[in-house]
C-alpha positions in Angstrom: -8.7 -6.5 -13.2 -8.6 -7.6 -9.6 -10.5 -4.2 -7.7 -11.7 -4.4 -4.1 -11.0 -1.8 -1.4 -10.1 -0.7 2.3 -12.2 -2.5 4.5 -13.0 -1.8 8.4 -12.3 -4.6 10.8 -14.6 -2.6 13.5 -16.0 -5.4 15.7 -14.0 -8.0 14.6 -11.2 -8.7 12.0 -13.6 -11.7 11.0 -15.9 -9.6 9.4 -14.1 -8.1 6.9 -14.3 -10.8 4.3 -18.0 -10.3 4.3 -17.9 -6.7 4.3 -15.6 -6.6 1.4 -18.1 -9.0 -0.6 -20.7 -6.9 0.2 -19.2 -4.2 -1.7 -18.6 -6.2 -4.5 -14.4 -6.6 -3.9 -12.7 -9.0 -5.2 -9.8 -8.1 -3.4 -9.6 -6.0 -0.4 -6.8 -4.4 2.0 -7.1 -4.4 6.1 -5.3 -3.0 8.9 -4.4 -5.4 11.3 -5.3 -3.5 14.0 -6.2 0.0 15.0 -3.7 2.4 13.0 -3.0 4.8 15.5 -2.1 2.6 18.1 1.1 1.1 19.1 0.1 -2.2 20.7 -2.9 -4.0 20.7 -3.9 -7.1 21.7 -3.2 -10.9 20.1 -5.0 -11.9 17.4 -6.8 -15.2 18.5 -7.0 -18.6 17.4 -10.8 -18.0 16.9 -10.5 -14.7 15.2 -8.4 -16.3 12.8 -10.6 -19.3 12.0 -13.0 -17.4 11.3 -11.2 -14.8 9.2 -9.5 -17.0 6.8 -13.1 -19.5 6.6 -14.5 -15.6 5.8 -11.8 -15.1 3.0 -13.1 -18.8 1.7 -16.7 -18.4 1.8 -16.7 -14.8 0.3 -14.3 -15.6 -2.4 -11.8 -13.2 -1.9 -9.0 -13.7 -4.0 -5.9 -11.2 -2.2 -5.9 -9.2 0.9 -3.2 -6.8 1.8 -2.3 -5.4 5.0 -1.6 -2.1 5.4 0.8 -1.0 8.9 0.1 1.3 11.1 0.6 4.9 10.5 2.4 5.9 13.8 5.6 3.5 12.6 8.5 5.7 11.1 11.8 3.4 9.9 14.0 6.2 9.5 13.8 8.1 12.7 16.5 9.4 13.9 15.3 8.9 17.1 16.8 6.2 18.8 13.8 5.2 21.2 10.9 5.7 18.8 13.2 3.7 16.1 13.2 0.9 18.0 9.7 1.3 19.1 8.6 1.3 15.4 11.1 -1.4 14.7 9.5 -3.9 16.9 5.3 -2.7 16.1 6.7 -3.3 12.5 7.7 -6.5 13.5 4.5 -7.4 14.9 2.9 -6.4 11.9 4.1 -9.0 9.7 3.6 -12.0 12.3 0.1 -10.5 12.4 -0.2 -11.0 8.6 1.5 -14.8 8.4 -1.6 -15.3 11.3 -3.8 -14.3 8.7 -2.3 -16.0 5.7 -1.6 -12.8 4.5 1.2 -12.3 1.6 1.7 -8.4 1.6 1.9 -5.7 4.1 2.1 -2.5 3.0 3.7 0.7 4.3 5.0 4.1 4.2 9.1 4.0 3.5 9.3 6.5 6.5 10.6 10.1 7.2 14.3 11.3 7.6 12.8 14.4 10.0 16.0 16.4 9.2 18.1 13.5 9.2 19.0 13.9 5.2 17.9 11.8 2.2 20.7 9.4 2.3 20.7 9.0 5.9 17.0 8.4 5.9 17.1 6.0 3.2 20.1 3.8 4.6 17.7 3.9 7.8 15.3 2.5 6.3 16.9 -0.4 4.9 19.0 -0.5 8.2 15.2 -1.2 10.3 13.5 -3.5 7.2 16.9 -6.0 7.4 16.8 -5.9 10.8 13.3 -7.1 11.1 13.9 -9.3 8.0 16.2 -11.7 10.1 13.7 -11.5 13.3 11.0 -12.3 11.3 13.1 -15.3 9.4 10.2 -15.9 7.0 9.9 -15.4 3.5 6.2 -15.7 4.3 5.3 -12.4 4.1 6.7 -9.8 1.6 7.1 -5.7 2.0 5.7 -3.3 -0.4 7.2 -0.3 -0.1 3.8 2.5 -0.7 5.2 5.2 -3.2 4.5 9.0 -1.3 3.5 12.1 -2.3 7.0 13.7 -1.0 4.9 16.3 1.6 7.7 17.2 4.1 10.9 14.8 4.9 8.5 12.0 3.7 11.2 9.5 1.7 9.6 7.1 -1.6 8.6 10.2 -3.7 10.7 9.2 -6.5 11.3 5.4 -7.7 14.6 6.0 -7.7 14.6 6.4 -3.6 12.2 2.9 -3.3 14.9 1.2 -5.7 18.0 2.7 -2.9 16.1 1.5 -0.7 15.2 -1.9 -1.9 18.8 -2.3 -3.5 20.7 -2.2 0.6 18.1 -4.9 1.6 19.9 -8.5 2.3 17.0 -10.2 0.9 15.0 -7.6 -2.2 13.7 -10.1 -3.6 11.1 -10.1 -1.0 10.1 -7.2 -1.4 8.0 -4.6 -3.6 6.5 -1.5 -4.3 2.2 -0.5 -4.1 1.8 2.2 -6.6 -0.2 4.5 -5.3 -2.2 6.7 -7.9 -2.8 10.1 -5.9 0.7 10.0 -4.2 2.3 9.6 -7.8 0.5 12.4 -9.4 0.9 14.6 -6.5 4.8 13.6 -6.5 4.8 14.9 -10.2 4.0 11.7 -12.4 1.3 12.5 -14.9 -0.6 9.2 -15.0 -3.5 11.3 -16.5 -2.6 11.6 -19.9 -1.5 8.3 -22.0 1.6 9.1 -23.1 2.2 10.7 -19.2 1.3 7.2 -17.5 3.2 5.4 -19.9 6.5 7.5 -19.7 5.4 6.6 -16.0 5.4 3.4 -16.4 8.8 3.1 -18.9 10.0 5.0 -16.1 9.4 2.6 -13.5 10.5 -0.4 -15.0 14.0 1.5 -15.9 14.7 1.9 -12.3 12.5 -0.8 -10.4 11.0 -3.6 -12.7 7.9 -3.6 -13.8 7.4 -6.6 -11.7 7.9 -5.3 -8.5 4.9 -4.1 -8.4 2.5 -6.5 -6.3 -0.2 -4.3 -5.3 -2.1 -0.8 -6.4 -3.7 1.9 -4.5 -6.8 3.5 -6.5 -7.1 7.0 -5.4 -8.0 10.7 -7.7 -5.8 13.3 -6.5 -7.3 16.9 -4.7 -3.8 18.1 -5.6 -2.3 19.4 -8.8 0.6 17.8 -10.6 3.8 18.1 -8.5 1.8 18.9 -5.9 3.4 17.0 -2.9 0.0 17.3 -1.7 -1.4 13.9 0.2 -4.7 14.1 -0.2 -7.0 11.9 -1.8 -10.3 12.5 -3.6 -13.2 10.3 -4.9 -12.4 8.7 -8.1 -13.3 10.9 -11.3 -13.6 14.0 -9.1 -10.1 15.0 -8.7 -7.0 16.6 -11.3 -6.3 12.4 -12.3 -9.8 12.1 -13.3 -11.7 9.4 -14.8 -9.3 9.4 -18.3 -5.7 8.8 -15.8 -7.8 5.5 -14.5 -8.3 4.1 -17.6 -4.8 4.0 -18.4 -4.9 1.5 -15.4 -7.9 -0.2 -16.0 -6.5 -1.3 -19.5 -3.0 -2.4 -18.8 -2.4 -5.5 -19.0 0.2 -5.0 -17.6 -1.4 -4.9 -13.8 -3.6 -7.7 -14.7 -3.9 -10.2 -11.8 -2.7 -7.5 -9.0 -4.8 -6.4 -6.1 -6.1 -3.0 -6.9 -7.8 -1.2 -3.7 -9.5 2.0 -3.2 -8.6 4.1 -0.3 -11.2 7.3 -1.1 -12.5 9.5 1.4 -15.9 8.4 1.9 -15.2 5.1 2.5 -17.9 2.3 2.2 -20.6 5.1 1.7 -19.2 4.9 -1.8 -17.0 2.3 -2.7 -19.2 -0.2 -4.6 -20.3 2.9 -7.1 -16.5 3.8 -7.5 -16.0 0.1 -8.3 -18.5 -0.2 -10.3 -17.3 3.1 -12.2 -13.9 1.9 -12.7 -15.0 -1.9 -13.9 -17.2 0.6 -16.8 -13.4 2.2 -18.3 -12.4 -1.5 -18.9 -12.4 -1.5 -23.0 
C-alpha cells in the first residue's frame, strides 16, 4: 500500500519532501499555502526547483494537495462565491507549479440554501473554474464529509450529483475519507460493513473514482456527523475497520495519508502500525 501523511510546509514548501521521508511516507499530502488564508504570495521559480528535485531525491512516489479551508463552492453568497471561486482557482495553478496531479477539497456548504441548490452550486463554481483553468493537468477529488451542519458530500450519492453536472467528470474523483465516512453512518469497521461500503460505492460512483484516501479513527460513533478525528486504533473505527483497508486490493497503488491529531509527533508509529495489519 502507498501510506505517507500530511506534511507541514512551515519555512518553506521545499522542505516537505524531506520531512515526509523522514517519517517514513511514501506518499504524502500538502497544503499549498497557509489554509486559513485567502491569498498568499507566488510560489517561486526557486521554491519550485527545489520542491520537485525534493520529491526526486526523497523518493516520493504521489503528493496531493489539499485547498484551503476558508473556500466554500456553494455559497449562496454572491461576494464570497466568487471570492472562493477564484482562491480555488489559484489552487490548482499552484499544484500544476508543483507537478501536482490531485487537489483535494471539501464539496462545500449550502448554508440554508437547500441540498439541491447547494449541489448544482457546486458543480456551477468547479465548471466554471474548469474552463479558466483549461488543463486537464490537474484533477479534483471531491473529500467525502461527515454531514455536520449544511456540509454537502455526506452520502456518495450527493459526490456522484455532483460529479454527474460537471462538463468534464472524467477529471474528477472522490478521497475517501475514513472518519468522515464512519461518522456519516458507513460502518467500515466490521468486514461485511466496509464491504457493503464499498459495493455501495461502486453502485453509485465507480470504484475507480477513487484516487486518493484519508487515514483517520473516528472520536465519533457511527452516524455520528461528528468531524472529528482520532489517532489511529484509538477511536470507534479502531484498528480491525483499518485492516479492511490495508488488505484491499482493491486501493493498491493509491495515496493513502494520515491526517490525525498529533501530527508528526506520531505519524511514523501510526505508519508503522498500519504497515503491521497488512496480511
Amino acid at each position: 500500500m502507498l501510506l505517507g501523511a500530511h506534511v507541514p510546509i512551515s519555512g518553506g514548501i521545499f522542505k516537505a519532501p524531506e520531512r515526509g521521508r523522514a517519517l517514513t511516507c511514501d506518499c504524502m499530502q500538502i497544503f499549498s499555502k497557509n489554509q486559513m488564508q485567502w491569498k498568499a504570495k507566488q510560489l517561486s521559480d526557486e521554491d519550485v526547483e527545489r520542491y520537485r528535485a525534493g520529491i526526486e531525491e526523497n523518493d516520493i512516489t504521489e503528493t496531493v494537495i489539499h485547498d484551503s479551508y476558508l473556500i466554500n463552492l456553494a455559497s449562496p453568497d454572491k461576494a464570497l462565491l466568487k471570492k472562493s471561486r477564484e482562491a480555488f482557482l489559484d489552487e490548482m495553478m499552484r499544484a500544476r507549479r508543483l507537478g501536482v496531479r490531485f487537489l483535494i477539497f471539501h464539496p462545500g456548504a449550502h448554508v440554508g440554501s437547500g441540498e439541491r441548490t447547494g449541489i448544482e452550486k457546486i458543480a456551477e463554481s468547479l465548471n466554471w473554474v474548469r474552463s479558466e483553468f483549461s488543463s486537464s493537468e490537474v484533477q479534483l477529488l471531491l473529500e467525502n464529509t461527515a454531514g455536520q451542519g449544511s456540509v454537502l458530500g455526506h452520502s456518495f450519492e450527493q459526490l456522484a450529483g455532483i460529479i454527474d453536472l460537471l462538463d468534464e467528470p472524467g477529471n474528477a474523483g472522490i478521497c475517501f475519507d475514513t472518519c468522515h465516512a464512519y461518522a456519516a453512518g458507513y460502518d467500515i469497521r466490521a468486514s461485511k460493513g466496509y464491504e457493503n461500503t464499498m459495493v455501495k460505492l461502486e453502485e453509485t460512483l465507480g470504484r475507480k473514482k477513487i484516487k486518493a484516501v484519508h487515514l483517520n479513527d473516528s472520536k465519533g460513533k457511527l452516524g455520528s456527523r461528528l468531524d472529528r478525528h482520532e489517532q489511529i486504533g484509538e477511536g470507534h473505527i479502531g484498528l480491525e475497520g483499518f485492516a479492511n483497508l490495508m488488505n484491499d486490493e482493491r486501493l493498491e497503488g493509491i495515496p493513502m495519508v494520515l491526517e490525525t491529531p498529533k501530527g508528526e509527533e506520531r505519524y511514523a508509529h501510526e505508519l508503522k502500525t498500519l504497515r503491521s495489519l497488512v496480511r
